[in-house]
C-alpha positions in Angstrom: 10.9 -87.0 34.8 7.5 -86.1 36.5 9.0 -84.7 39.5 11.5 -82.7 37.9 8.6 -81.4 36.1 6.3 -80.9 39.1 9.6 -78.6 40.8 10.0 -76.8 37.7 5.9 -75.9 37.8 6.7 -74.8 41.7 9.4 -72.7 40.6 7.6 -70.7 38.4 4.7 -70.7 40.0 6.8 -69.1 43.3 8.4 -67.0 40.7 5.3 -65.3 39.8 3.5 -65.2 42.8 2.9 -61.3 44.4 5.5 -60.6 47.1 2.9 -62.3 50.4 5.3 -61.1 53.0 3.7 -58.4 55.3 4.5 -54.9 55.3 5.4 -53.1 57.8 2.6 -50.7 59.2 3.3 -46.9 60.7 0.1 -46.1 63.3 -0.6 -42.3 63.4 -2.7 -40.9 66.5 -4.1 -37.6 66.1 -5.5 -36.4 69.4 -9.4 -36.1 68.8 -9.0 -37.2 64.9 -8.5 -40.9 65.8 -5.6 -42.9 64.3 -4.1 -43.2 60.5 -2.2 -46.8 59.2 -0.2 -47.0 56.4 2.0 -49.6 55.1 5.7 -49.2 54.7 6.9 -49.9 50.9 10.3 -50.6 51.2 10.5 -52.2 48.1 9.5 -48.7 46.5 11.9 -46.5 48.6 14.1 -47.8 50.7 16.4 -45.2 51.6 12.9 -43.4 53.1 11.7 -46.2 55.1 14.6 -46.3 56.3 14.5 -42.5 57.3 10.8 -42.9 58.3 11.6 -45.6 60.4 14.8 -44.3 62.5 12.9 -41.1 63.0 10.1 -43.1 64.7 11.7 -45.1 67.1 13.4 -41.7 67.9 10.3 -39.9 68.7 10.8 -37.5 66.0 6.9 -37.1 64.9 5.7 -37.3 68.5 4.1 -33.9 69.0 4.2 -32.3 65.6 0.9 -31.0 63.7 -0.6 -31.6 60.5 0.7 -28.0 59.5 -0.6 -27.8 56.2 -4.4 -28.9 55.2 -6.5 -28.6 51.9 -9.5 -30.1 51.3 -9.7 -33.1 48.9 -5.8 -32.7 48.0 -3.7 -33.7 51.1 -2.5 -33.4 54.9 1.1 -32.3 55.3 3.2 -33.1 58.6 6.3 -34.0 59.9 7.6 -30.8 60.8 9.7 -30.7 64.1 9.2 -26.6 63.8 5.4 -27.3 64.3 6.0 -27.9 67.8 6.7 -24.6 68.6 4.4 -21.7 69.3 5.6 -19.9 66.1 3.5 -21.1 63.2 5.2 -18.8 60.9 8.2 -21.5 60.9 6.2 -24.2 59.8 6.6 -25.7 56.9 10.3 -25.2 57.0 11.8 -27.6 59.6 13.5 -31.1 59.0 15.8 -33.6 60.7 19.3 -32.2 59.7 19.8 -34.4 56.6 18.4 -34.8 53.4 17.6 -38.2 50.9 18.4 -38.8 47.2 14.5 -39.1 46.0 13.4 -42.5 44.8 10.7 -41.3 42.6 8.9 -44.7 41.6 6.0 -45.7 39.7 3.6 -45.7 42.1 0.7 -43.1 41.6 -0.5 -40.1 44.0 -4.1 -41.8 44.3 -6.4 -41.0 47.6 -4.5 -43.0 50.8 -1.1 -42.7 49.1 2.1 -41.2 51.6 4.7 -39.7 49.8 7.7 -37.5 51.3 7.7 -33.6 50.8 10.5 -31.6 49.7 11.1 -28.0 48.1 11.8 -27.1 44.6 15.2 -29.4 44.8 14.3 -33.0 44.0 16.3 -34.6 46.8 15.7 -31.9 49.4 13.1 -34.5 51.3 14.0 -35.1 54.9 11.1 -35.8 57.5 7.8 -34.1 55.9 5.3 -36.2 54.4 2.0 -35.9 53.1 -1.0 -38.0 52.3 -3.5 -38.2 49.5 -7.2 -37.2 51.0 -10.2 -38.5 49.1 -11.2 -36.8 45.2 -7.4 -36.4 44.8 -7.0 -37.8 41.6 -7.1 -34.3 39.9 -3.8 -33.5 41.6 -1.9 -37.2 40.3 -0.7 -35.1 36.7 1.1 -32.9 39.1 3.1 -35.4 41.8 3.4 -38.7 39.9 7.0 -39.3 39.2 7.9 -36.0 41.0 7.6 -36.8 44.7 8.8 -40.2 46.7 5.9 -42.3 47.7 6.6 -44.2 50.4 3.6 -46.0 51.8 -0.5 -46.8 50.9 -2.6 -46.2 53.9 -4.9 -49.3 54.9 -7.2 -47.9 57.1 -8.2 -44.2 58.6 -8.7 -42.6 55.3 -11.4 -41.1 56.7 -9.2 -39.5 59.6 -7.3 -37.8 56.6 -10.3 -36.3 55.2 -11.6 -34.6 58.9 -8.3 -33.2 58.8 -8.0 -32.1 55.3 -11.5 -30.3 55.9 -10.3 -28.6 59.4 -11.0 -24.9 59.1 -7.3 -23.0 58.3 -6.1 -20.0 57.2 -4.7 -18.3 54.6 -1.7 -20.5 53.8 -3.7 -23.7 54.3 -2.5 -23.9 58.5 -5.2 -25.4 60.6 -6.5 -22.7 62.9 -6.7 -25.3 66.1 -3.4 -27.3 66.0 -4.0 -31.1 64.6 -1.5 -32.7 67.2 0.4 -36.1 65.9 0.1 -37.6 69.8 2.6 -40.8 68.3 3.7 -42.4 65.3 4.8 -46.7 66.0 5.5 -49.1 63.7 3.5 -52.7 63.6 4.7 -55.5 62.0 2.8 -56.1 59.2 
């Protein structure tokens, strides 16, 4: 009786118990910015870790900019076009495909990565953006409405040297930020 007990205790203790495997960890290096890590959450959006991942084991990122900048809001990159000497294309480039959004409950704070896309909901394809610091004011605006994909865990600070970079008009840095390579760790 006692040990059927003691197992049924376990169980539902196991049951309950936050999800302790490790998450998988994407390292950004920005040449002369330092480096940005953020967790993958899979269990949030699976379809775009997926995505995320296969695009970084193909060197997709490796060479892009941050293309798009604005102080205490986000950094936006991702962009193959960004590569190219033509920053009038930037902004508009992808990896061919598209992804049905997972829009989940998790909420645009400072350090969160979510996927861009245009007006279309499931227009995302390789842009993504992340939350600088004082951010909060934008949450009303992106909660619910873009994917969000990962949390960083450290280099928020890179984020917010590059969200302060001096940039032009439509929010392009006017020295490229260059995305030197994106890995992923296990977690």
């Amino acid at each position: 009786m006692h040990a059927r007990l003691l197992v049924a205790i376990c169980a539902a203790l196991l049951a309950c118990a936050p999800d302790s495997a490790p998450r998988e960890v994407a390292v950004v290096r920005v040449r002369g910015y330092g480096e940005i890590r953020f967790a993958l959450l899979a269990e949030r959006a699976p379809r775009h870790v997926a995505s995320f991942k296969s695009l970084v084991a193909a060197g997709f990122y490796d060479g892009t900019t941050f293309h798009r900048v604005i102080p205490s809001f986000m950094i936006q990159g991702g962009d193959p076009n960004s590569k190219d000497a033509d920053p009038r294309n930037d902004g508009y480039g992808g990896p061919g495909y598209t992804l049905e959004a997972e829009f989940n409950d998790v909420p645009h704070r400072p350090g969160i990565v979510s996927m861009g896309r245009s007006t279309e909901p499931d227009s995302a394809g390789s842009q993504f953006f992340i939350m600088a610091s004082a951010s909060e004011r934008w949450r009303p605006e992106l909660d619910g409405q873009y994917t969000v994909f990962g949390e960083l865990v450290s280099g928020q600070d890179v984020v917010d040297r590059i969200s302060a970079a001096p940039r032009d008009a439509n929010d392009r840095p006017l020295a490229n930020v260059v995305v030197e390579s994106v890995t992923i760790e296990p977690g």
